[in-house]
C-alpha positions in Angstrom: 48.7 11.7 -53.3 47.6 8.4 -52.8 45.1 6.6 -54.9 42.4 7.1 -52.4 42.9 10.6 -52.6 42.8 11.0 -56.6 39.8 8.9 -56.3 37.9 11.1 -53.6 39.1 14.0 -55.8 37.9 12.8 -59.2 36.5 15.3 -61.2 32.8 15.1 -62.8 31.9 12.7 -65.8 30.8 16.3 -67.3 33.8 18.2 -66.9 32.8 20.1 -64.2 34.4 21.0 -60.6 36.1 18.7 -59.0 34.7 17.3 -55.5 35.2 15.6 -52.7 33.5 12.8 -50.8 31.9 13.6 -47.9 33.4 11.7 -44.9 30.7 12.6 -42.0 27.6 14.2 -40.9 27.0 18.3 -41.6 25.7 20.2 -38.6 22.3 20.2 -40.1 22.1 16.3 -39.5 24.1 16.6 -36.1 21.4 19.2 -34.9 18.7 16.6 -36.4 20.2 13.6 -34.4 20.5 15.8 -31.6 16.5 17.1 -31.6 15.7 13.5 -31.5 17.7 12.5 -28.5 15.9 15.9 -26.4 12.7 14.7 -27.7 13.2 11.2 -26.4 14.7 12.4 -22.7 11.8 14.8 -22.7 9.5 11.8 -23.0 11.1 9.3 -20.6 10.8 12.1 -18.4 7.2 12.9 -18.8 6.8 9.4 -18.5 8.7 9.0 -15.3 7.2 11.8 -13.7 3.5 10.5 -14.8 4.2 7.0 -12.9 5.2 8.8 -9.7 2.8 10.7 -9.1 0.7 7.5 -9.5 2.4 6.0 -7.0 2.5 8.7 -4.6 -0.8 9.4 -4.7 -1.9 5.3 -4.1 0.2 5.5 -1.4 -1.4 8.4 0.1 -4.9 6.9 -1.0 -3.7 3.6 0.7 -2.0 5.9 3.8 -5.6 7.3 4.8 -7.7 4.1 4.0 -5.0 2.5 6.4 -5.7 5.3 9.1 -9.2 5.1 8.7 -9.3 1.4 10.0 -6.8 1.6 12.5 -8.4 4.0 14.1 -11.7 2.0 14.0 -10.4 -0.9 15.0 -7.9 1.0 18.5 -11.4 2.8 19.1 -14.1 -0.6 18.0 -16.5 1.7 16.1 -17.7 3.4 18.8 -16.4 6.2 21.0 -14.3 8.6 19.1 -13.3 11.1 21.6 -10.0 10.5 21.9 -8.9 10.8 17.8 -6.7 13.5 17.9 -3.5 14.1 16.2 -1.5 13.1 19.7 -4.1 10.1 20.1 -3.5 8.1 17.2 0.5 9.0 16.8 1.3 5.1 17.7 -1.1 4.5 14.6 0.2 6.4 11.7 0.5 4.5 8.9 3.7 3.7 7.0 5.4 7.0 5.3 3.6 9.1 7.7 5.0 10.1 10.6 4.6 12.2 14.0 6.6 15.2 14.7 5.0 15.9 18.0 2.5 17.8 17.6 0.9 17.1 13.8 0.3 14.1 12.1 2.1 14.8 8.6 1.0 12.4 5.6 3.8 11.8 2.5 3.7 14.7 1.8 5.0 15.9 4.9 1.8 18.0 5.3 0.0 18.3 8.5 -3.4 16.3 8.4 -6.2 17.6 10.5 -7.7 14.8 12.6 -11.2 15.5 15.1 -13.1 12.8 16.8 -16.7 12.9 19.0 -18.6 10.2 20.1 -20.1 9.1 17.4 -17.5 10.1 14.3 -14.1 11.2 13.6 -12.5 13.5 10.3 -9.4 14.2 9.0 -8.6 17.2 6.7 -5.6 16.4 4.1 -4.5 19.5 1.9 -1.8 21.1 0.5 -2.3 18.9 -2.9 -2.2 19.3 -6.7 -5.5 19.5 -8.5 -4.7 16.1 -10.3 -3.6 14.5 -7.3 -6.5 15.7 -5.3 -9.0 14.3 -8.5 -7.1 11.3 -8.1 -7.7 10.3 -3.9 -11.1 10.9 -3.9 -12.7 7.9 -5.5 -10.4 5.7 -3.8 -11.2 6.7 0.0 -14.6 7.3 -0.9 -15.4 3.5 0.7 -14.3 3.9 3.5 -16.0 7.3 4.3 -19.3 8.6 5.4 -18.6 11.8 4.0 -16.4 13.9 1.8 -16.6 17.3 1.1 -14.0 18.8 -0.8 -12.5 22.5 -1.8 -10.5 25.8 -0.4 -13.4 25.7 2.3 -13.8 22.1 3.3 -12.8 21.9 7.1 -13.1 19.0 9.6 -13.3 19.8 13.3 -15.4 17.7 16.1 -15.2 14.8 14.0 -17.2 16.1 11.4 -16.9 17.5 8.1 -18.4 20.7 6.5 -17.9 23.9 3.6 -16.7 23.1 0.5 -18.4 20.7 -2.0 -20.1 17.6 -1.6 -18.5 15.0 -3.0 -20.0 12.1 -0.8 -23.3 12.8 1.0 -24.5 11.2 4.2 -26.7 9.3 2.5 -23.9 7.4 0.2 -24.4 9.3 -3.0 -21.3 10.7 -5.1 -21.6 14.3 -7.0 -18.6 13.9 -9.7 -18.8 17.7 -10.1 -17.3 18.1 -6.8 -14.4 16.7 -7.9 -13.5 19.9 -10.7 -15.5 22.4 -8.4 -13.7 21.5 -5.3 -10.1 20.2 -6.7 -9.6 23.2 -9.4 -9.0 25.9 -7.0 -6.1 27.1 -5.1 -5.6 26.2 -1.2 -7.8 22.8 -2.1 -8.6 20.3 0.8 -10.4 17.2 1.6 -11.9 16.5 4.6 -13.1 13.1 5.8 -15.8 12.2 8.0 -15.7 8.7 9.4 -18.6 6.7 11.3 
């Protein structure tokens, strides 16, 4: 044996048994440092999966406010009639696209889009409840009204059923936003004038 040895195997001061030194970790401090490293992944995930979903929805908030004024400006604020998903395909905004027959936002869900002569909607669904929380307040500007919920629907360029989030005359009800984005098959329709 080597001196290293003898002096790893030393016996106690006290007479006792002899041991040794311990040279790594035991599996209760590998399962430790692994429990760590799951806890910080985990996190970084959350966290990654937290700033999409920001993202996405801005861009789908930023998608609709970008519809809403080419439209107005192809159409000068005055005739409508001719909004319709096949109408404004040269229009849709960037991440958007036209598959022939729908309009289909990020998501790559169809958007329901009405005009008459005086007004135009679009219905966007097919959302989560936090995403759908989210959008409202920000195209709330450029909207006349918003109602929101499983039966919000947009047809003739005009909105109805559901909850009111924004009435005609500009005021906002924040319980719309739990009543109508809580429940399943959620939507938000848009009326634009």
């Amino acid at each position: 044996m080597t001196s290293a040895t003898n002096a790893a195997m030393a016996s106690d001061p006290a007479g006792g048994r002899v041991r040794r030194t311990q040279a790594g970790m035991n599996l209760a401090e590998s399962l430790l440092v692994l429990g760590v490293a799951a806890l910080v992944t985990a996190g970084s995930y959350g966290a990654y999966n937290f700033a999409v979903s920001d993202v996405t929805v801005e861009s789908q908030a930023r998608a609709i406010v970008t519809l809403i004024a080419q439209i107005r400006r192809v159409n000068g604020q005055h005739d409508y009639t001719g909004v319709t998903p096949a109408g404004v395909q040269a229009i849709v905004p960037p991440g958007w696209q036209w598959d022939g027959t729908d309009v289909r936002d990020s998501y790559r869900n169809p958007v329901g889009i009405s005009g008459s002569a005086v007004s135009f909607a679009l219905l966007v669904d097919q959302m989560s409840s936090r995403d759908c929380q989210k959008l409202l307040p920000m195209v709330a500007g450029m909207a006349y009204r918003i109602h929101v919920g499983p039966a919000a629907a947009a047809a003739g360029g005009a909105v109805s059923g559901g909850d009111v989030f924004k009435a005609a005359d500009g005021s906002l009800t924040g319980s719309a936003i739990a009543n109508g984005c809580t429940p399943a098959g959620r939507k938000i329709a848009v009326e634009v004038r």
